[in-house]
C-alpha positions in Angstrom: -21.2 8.7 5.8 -21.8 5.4 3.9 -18.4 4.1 4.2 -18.9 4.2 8.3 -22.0 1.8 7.8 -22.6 -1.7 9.3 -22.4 -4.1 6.9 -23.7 -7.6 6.3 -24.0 -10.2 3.6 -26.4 -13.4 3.5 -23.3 -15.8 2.1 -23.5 -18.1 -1.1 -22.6 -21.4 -2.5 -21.1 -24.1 -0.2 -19.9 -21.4 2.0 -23.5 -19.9 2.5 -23.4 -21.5 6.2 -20.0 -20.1 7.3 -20.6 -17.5 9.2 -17.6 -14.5 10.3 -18.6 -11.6 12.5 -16.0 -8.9 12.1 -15.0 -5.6 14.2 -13.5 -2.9 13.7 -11.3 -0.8 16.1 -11.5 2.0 18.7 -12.2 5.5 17.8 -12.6 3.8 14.4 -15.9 2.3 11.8 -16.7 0.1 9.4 -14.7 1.9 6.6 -11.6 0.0 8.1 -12.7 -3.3 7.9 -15.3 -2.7 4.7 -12.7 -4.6 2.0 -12.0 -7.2 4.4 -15.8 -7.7 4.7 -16.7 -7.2 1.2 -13.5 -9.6 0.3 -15.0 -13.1 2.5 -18.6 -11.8 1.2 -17.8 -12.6 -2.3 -16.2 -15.7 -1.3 -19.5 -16.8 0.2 -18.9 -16.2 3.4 -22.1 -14.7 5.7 -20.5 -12.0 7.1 -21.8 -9.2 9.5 -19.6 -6.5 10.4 -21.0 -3.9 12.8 -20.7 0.0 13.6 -20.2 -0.6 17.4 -21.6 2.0 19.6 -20.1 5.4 20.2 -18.4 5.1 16.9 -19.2 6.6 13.3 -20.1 10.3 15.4 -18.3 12.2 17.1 -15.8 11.2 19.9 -18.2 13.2 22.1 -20.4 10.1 22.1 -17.6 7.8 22.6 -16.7 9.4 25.8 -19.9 8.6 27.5 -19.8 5.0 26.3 -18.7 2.0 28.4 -17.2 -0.8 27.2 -20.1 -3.1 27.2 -21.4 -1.5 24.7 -19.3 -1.9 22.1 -18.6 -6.0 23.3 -22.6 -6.8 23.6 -22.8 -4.9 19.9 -20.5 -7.3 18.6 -21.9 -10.0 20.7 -25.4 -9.5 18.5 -23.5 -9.7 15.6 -21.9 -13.0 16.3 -25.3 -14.5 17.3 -27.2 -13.6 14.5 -24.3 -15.1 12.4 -25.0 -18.2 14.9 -28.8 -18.4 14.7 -28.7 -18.9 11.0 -25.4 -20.4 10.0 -23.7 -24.0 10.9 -20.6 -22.6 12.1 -19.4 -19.1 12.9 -15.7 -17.3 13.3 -14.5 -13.9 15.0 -12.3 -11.8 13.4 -11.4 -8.1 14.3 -8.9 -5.1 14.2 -6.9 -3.6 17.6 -9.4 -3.5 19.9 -12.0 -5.1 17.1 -9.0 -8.1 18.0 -9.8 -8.0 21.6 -13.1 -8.5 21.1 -13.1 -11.3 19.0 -11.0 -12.8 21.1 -13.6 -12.2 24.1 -16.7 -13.8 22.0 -14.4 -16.8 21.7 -14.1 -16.7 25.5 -17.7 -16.7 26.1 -19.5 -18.5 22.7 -18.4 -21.6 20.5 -17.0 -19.8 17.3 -15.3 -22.1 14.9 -11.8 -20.0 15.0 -10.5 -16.9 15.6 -8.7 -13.8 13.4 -7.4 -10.8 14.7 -5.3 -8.4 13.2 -2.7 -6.3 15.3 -5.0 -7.1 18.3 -4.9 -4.8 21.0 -5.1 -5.9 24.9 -2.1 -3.6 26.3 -1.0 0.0 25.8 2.6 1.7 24.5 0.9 5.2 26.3 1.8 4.7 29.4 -0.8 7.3 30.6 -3.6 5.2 29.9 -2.8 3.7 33.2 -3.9 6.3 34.6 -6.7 7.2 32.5 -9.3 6.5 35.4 -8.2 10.2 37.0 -6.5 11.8 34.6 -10.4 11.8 32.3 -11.6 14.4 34.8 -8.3 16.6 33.8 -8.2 16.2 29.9 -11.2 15.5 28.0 -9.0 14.1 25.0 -5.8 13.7 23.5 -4.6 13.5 19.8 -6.0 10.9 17.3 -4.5 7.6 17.0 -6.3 6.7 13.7 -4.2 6.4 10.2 -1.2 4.5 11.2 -1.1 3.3 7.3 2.0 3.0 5.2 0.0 3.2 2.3 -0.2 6.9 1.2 -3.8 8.9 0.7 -5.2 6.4 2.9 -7.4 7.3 5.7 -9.8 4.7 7.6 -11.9 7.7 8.7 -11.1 7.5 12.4 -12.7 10.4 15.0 -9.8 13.6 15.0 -9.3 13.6 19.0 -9.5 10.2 21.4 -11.8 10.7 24.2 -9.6 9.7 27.7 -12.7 8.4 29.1 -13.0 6.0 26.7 -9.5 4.9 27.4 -10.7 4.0 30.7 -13.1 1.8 29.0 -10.6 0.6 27.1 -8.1 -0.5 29.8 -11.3 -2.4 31.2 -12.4 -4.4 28.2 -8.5 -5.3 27.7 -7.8 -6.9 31.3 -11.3 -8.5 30.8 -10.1 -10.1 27.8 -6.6 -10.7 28.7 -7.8 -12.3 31.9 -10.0 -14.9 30.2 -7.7 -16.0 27.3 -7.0 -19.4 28.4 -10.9 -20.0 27.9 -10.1 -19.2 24.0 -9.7 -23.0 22.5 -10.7 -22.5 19.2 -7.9 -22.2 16.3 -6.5 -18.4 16.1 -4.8 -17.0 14.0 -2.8 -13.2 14.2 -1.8 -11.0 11.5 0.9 -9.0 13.2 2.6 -6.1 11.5 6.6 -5.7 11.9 5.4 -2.0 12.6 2.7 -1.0 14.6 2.9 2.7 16.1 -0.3 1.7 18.0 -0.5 -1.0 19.3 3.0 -3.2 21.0 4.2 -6.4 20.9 3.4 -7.0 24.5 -0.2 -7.1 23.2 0.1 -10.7 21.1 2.7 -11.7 24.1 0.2 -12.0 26.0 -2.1 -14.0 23.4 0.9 -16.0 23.0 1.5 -16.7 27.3 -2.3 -17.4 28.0 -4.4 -17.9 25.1 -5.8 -21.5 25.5 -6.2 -23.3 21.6 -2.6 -25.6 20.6 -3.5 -24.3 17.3 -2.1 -20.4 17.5 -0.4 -19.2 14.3 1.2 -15.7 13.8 1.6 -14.0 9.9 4.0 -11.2 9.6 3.1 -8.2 7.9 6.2 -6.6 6.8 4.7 -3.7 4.4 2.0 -2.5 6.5 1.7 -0.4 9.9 -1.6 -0.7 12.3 -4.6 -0.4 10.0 -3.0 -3.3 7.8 -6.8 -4.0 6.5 -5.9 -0.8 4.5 -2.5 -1.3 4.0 0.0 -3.0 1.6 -0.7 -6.2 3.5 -4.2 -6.3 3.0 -4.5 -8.7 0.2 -2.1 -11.3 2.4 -4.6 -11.0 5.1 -8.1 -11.0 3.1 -6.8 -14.6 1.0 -4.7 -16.1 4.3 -8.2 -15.4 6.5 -10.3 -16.7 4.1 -8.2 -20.3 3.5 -8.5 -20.3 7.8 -11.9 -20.1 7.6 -12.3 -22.2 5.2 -9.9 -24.9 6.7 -11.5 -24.8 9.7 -15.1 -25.2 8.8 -15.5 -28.8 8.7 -18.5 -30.0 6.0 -19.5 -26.6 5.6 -16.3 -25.7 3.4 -16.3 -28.4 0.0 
């Protein structure tokens, strides 16, 4: 469907040169992130926001992809940001968070937003999500934690418990290299999240490595806050980040 689509925009005005690669979450697409992206793009921000891979199918597809996948997708979308802009950012939902955070790990983006960023679990059974894959193919959705009513960010019906495997990998990758993050972050974090816990931006807050970490509370919007009340807090607050933070490129 159109609304699961990657989406990209060349940028305009004095802003044409800041770049901001965007992700969206697990089990998830594009449609959750598509007013966020659409939002900076008429700001004149470059913007590429990707479908990463195993997403915008069928959770069938998920299940046989590993983790690298979906980081090295949004990888390619932060580096084509690079080759053509003067600065770039990461932003990202859930795990869309994690993997903005890992970019800034491994590349020299200009800053950092994530929004109710995922690196641990509430389901305790995702510990053991390594054996019990070979058991139970998948468990019950965990998309549409909105507040909003008749809202739906089009996630897949089941989640695939392979991919939770993946999942637990990418998040102790991540978690283990946050001191490496130095850039100015900044987290949107929702007073209730039914997805993702606190423990999650606890640990941003114990080992990330920037001096410049700021957390916004979103107190009218659950886990998909993109789509939520909040949303407009988090498109104009992201955007004046951005903005602060990209030197000459932002008059």
């Amino acid at each position: 469907m159109t609304s699961a689509q990657p989406f990209t925009s060349a940028g305009h005005g004095d802003l044409a040169r800041v770049g901001v690669a965007i992700s969206h979450g697990f089990t998830s697409s594009p449609q959750s992130m598509r007013g966020w992206a659409e939002y900076l793009a008429a700001e004149g921000f470059a913007v590429n926001l990707p479908l990463l891979a195993g997403h915008g199918t069928h959770w069938q597809e998920m299940a046989r992809t590993p983790w690298q996948r979906w980081y090295s997708d949004f990888e390619a979308a932060y580096l084509e940001l690079a080759d053509r802009c003067d600065v770039v950012f990461t932003a990202g939902l859930s795990m869309g968070g994690a993997l903005a955070l890992r970019v800034a790990e491994h590349h020299p983006v200009a800053g950092v937003a994530v929004v109710n960023p995922g690196l641990t679990f509430s389901d305790k059974r995702a510990k053991i999500s390594g054996l019990l894959k070979y058991v139970v193919k998948s468990v019950p959705a965990i998309g549409d934690d909105i507040k909003a009513p008749g809202v739906t960010e089009g996630a897949y019906d089941r989640t695939p418990v392979a991919s939770v495997h993946q999942l637990s990998k990418l998040f102790a990758d991540t978690v283990e290299g946050l001191p490496k993050v130095t850039a100015p972050t900044v987290v949107f974090r929702s007073t209730v999240d039914r997805v993702v816990p606190d423990s999650s931006v606890d640990a941003i807050k114990s080992r990330i490595g920037t001096k410049d970490l700021t957390v916004v509370p979103l107190p009218n919007s659950y886990h998909v806050a993109t789509m939520d009340n909040d949303a407009p807090k988090i498109f104009a607050e992201s955007a004046a980040f951005f903005r602060k933070h990209a030197g000459g490129q932002s008059a």
